[in-house]
C-alpha positions, 0 to 999 in steps of 0.5 A: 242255485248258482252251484247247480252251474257250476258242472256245466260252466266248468265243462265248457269253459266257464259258459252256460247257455240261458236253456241250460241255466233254465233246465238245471232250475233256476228261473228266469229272476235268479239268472237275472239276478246273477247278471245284475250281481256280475256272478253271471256275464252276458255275452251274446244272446242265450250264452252268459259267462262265468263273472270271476272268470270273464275279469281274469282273462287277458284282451288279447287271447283270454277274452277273444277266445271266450267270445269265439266259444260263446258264439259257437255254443249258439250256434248248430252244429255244423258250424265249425270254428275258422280263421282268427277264431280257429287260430285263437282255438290252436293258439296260433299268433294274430297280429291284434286278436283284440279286432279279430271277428269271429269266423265260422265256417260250415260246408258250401260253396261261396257265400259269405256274410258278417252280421253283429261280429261273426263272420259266416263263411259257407266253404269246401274243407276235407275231413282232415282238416276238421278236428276237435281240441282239447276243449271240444270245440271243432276247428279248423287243421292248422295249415288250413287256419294258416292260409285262410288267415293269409287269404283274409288279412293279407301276406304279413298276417299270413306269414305270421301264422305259416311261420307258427305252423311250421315251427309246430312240426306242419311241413311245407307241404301241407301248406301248400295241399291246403291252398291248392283247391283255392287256385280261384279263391280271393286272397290265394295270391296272398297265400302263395307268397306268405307260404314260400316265405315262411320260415320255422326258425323265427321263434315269436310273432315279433321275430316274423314282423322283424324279418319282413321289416328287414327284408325290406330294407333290400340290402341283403339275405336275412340270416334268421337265428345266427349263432356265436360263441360267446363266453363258451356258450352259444348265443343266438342272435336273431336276425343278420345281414352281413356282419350287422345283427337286428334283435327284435325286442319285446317287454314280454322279455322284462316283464314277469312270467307271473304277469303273462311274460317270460322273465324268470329273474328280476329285471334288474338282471334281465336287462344287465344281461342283455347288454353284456350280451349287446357288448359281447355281440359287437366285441366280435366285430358285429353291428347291433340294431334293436327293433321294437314293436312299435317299429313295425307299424305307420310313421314309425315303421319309415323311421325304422327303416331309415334308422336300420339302413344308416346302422347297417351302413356303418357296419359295412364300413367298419367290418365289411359287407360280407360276414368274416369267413371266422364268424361263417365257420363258427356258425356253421360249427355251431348250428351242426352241433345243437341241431338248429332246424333250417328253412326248408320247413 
């Protein structure tokens, strides 16, 4: 009896709700059953998942996005998927989607409220902003998802997510026609300065959280995706303030694209190359700084500071504060050959 799910688990996803597992025959002590056996998953109550799906999927998009689907399936049809859980519908990157609330929102004016992890939102949307993805699920238009997470989690969340909206071809524009009716919503203060921020060339989440932790050093313009020559081949560093260079590393890099990451060769060569590329970087006159994910965050977020701030120093003693006019040209010559977008988005 569990193969006559089988059609209605692969066209939502691989969740069916205990009415339609009811319509398609099987009673009440074989879906029991096949909760008992994990065959079945129980998600919220009245949506059950596929099991062999449900312990396949990752914490940080797989399982987020199911619960959010599953919520949705429960509910009526006018509510329609926002902020964290339109951003996980897009693919757009949260800071820890693992905490993330689901968030629905359908037409109204200012009520809010959060029962059992959903957060309800009754707000005004334009039609443009509805839209329907692959899945078909109903979610809310990128630029709208971008400043409604701003609005909720603050400027760096929403900075993260307008960097992600402009790197997806969204104007600046767009962000902005999407906060301007909010001019009295909470959290709009957040919006404005996460929007005139953002910046296309950051290239991941990391990047993004690296560049506000520069910036924050106060030592000068941050110069994101800074090209050189190294060895005949351009080579794009990721952040640069004078003749000091920050490269925010991640262990997406080292670990396998087969294990979710993005190496495509053994480590042993990842990391060989990545400190001939270190040698190469401070053969041409620059400083090097790393910056690690943990960095970012509490305790460890003052001792990056302190730590980047005495490796900048160094180099504005040993080269320089302002960046060798060779190195300016050079740049420039390169970021007009391959087409590196700039920051105006």
């Amino acid at each position: 009896m569990y193969a006559r799910l089988a059609q209605v688990l692969a066209s939502q996803g691989g969740l069916v709700t205990r009415t339609q597992a009811l319509d398609r025959g099987l009673p009440p002590s074989r879906i029991k059953q096949l909760l008992d056996t994990g065959a079945l998953v129980w998600m919220l109550r009245g949506v059950y998942a596929d099991g062999e799906l449900h312990a396949a999927l990752d914490d940080f998009r797989g399982l987020p996005l199911l619960r959010v689907r599953a919520t949705l399936l429960a509910k009526h049809h006018s509510w329609v998927l926002s902020h964290d859980s339109a951003a996980l519908e897009l693919g757009m990157p949260l800071i820890d989607p693992r905490v993330s609330l689901v968030h629905l929102t359908r037409p109204g004016f200012g009520a809010a409220w959060t029962r059992a992890g959903v957060a309800h939102h009754y707000g005004r949307f334009a039609p443009g902003q509805l839209q329907t993805s692959e899945a078909g699920y109903r979610h809310l238009s990128i630029a709208r998802t971008a400043v409604d997470i701003a609005r909720e989690h603050g400027e760096l969340a929403g900075l993260v997510a307008c960097d992600w909206a402009l790197r997806q071809g969204v104007p600046r524009s767009a962000l902005i026609e999407a906060y301007l009716p909010m001019s009295h919503w909470p959290g709009v203060i957040d919006v404005r300065a996460a929007v005139e921020r953002a910046d296309p060339r950051a290239e991941s989440a990391a990047e993004t959280l690296g560049r506000d932790l520069v910036e924050e050093l106060g030592v000068g313009e941050v110069d994101v995706q800074f090209p050189l020559l190294l060895e005949g081949r351009p080579v794009w560093c990721d952040l640069r303030i004078g003749n000091h260079v920050f490269e925010v590393q991640g262990k997406i890099k080292y670990t396998p694209s087969s294990s979710g990451g993005v190496a495509e060769r053994p480590i042993t060569e990842v990391v060989w190359e990545e400190k001939k590329r270190s040698r190469l970087i401070r053969v041409e006159g620059l400083g090097v700084s790393e910056i690690l994910y943990q960095d970012f965050w509490g305790d460890r977020r003052a001792a990056a500071l302190r730590r980047l701030r005495a490796e900048h120093d160094v180099s504005c003693d040993r080269f320089g504060a302002d960046l060798h006019p060779r190195l300016a040209i050079q740049a420039a010559e390169l970021r007009a050959r391959f087409g590196k977008r700039d920051r105006a988005g």
